[in-house]
N, C-alpha and C positions, 0 to 999 in steps of 0.2 A: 453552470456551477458543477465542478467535478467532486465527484461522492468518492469519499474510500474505498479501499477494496475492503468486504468485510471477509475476515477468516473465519475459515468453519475450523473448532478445536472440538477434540475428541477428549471426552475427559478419562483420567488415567482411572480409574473404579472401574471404566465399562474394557478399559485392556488389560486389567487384572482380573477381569470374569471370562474374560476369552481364551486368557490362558490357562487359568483355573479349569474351566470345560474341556480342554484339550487335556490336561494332566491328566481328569479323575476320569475323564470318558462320562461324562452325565453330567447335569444340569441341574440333579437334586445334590449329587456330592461335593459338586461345585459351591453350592450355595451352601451347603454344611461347612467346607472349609474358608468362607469367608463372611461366614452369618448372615446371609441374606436367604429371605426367601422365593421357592422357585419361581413365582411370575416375576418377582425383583429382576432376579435374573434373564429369565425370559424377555420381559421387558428392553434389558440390556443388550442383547442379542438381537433382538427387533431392530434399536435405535442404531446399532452397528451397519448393519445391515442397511438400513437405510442410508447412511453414509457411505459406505463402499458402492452400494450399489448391485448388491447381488447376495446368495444367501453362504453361510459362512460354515454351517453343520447341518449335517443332515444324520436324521435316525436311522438304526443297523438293528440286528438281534444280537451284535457285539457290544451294543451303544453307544453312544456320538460322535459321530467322528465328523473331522472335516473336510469340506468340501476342496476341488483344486484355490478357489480364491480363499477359501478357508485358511491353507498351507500358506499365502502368500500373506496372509495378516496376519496371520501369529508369531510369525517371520520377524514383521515388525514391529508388533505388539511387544514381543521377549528383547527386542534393541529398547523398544520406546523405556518397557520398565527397567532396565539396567541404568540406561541415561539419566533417571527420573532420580532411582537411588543412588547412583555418584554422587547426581549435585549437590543431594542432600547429605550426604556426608563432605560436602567440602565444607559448610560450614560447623564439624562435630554434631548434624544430627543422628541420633541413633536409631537407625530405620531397621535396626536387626541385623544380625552376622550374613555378610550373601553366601548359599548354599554352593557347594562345587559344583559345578556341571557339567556332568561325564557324558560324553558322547561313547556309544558302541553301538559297530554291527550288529545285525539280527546274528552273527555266524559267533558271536562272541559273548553274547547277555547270559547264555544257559549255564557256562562254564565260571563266568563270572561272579553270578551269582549263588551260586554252590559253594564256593568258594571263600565267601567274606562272612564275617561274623556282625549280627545288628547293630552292634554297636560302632562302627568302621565305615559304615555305611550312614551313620547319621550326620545333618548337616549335608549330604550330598544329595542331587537331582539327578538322576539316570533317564536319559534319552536314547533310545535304540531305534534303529532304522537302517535301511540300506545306506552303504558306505560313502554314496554321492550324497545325499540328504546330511549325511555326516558332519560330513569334511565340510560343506556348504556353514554349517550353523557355527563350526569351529573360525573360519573365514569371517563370518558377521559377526564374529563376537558372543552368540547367546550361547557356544556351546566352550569350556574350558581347557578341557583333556578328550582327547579322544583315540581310539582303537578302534582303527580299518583297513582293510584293504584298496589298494592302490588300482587305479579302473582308469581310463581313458576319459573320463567326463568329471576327473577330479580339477578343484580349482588350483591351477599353478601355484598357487599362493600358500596351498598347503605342504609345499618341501620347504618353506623355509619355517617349520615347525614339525619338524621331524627330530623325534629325541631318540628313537631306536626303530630297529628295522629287522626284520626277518625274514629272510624266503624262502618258498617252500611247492613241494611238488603239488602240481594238480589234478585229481582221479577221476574216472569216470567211478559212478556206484551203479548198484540194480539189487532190488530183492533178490532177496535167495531161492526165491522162485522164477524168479522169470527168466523166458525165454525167447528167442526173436525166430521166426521162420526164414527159413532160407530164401534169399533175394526179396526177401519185404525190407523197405527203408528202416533205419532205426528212429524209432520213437523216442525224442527227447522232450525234458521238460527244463523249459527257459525263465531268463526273468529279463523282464525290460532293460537293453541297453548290454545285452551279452556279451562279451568279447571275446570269450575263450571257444565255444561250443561252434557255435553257427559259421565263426570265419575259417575254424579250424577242417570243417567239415566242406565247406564250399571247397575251400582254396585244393584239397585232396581230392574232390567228385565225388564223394561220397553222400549217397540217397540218402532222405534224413523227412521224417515229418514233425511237425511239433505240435504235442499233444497237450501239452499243460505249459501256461508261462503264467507269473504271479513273481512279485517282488516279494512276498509273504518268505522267506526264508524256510522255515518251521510247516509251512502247509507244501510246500516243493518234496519236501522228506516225505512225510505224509503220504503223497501222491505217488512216488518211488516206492516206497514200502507196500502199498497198493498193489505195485506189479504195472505201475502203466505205462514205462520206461525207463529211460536212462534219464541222468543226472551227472555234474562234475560239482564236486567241491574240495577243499585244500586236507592233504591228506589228515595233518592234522585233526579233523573235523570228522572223521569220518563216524558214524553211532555204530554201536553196538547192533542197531535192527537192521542194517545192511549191509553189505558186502563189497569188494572191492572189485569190480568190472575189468580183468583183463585178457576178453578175446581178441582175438589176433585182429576181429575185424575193426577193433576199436583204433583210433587215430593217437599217439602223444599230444599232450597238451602242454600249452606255457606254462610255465612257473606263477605262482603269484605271491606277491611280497605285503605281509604286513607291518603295516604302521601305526607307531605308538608316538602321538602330536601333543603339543601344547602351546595354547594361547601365550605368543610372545610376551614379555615378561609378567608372568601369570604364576608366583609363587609363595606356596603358603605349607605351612607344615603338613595340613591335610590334603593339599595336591601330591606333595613326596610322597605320602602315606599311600595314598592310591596309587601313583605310578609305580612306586619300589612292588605293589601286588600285579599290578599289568605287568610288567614284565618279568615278574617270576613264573605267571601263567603262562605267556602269550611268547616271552622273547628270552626264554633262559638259554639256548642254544645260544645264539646269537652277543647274548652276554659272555658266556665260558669262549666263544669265539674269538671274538674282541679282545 
């Protein structure tokens, strides 16, 4: 006698806690924003975990973050709930207004959010990450609008959601202290997945040690202002605590172009709202250009 296959279902409570935990970075504020208490939660994150097959967050002095399999479930945890809320609005249920979801680079969140006033900002969800992480969540759908830069390990699929464009030079920085000894390599600090630094230094012969890499945008600065090398980012970008690196010994770098995307046909008054502010920040040349 043949048995059924029985399916294992994950119920949507315990992917609405997982995202929850990823938003608020905690476990207690997690369960503040969806009234549960923390072993509720805990519990929930146990029973996940058990399903997957491996652990999903782990504890920081930052607070929770997740793990690599972590990144891949919440991935599809943020599809599962979007899927979840369509269907129920095809039949007029009112499961709530879905919030905008603004994808931006780490190189773009400081400026952005200086910039907008609270109320402009409400009803939206801000995701910041490096540019590939981006573009990626923009591709699956969880992310709606996004502002990044263009990198070698972007998914093809993201030019044909391209609404404006701008290119721009790339610099090297260094504290206004520092200084390199003669015939000592240059110390750079990288982040995973480089293109511009490492190939640009190869491909010339040029000595090069790498002292810092971290995708941490904001902690790369950090490390530079330090004094513990060199750095490249788009001129645009450059802060006020550092300097603009032009010794003869230094090599030209590529250009790099950013992009201002959006989720094919993904429009709503508060998407305009937001994009008419992206690109008055991000792509006003490029507009007076055009």
């Amino acid at each position: 006698m043949n048995r059924r296959h029985q399916h294992v279902n994950i119920p949507i409570e315990i992917v609405r806690t997982v995202v929850a935990i990823s938003e608020t970075g905690s476990l207690s504020k997690a369960g503040e924003r969806l009234g549960l208490s923390q072993p509720a939660i805990s519990s929930q994150v146990k029973r996940l975990q058990n399903l997957v097959g491996g652990s999903l967050f782990v504890k920081t002095a930052n607070g929770t973050k997740t793990t690599e399999l972590g990144k891949l479930a919440l991935q599809q945890a943020r599809i599962i709930l979007e899927a979840n809320d369509q269907l129920l609005r095809l039949g007029g249920n009112n499961v709530g207004p879905a919030p905008l979801r603004l994808g931006l680079s780490t190189l773009f969140i400081d400026e952005f959010i200086r910039h907008q006033r609270p109320e402009v900002l409400a009803d939206v969800f801000i995701h910041t990450d490096d540019s590939t992480s981006v573009g990626r969540g923009l591709v699956e759908g969880y992310i709606d609008i996004a502002c990044i830069y263009r990198n070698q390990r972007l998914d093809a699929d993201v030019d044909q959601m391209v609404v404006n464009e701008r290119e721009e030079p790339q610099i090297w920085v260094r504290a206004t202290n520092f200084t390199l000894a003669p015939g000592s390599p240059l110390p750079i600090l990288t982040f995973p997945g480089d293109d511009w630094m490492i190939p640009t230094l190869t491909r010339l012969g040029i000595s090069y040690k790498i002292v810092f890499n971290s995708l941490d945008y904001h902690a790369r600065l950090r490390a530079v202002e330090a004094g513990l090398g060199l750095t490249t980012i788009p001129l645009s970008k450059l802060p006020s605590t550092l300097v603009r690196a032009a010794e003869d010994y230094l090599p030209a770098l590529p250009s790099v172009k950013a992009l201002l995307c959006a989720r094919l046909g993904f429009e709503t008054e508060k998407a305009s709202e937001i994009m008419r502010s992206l690109s008055t920040l991000f792509f006003k040349s490029a507009d007076a250009s055009g």
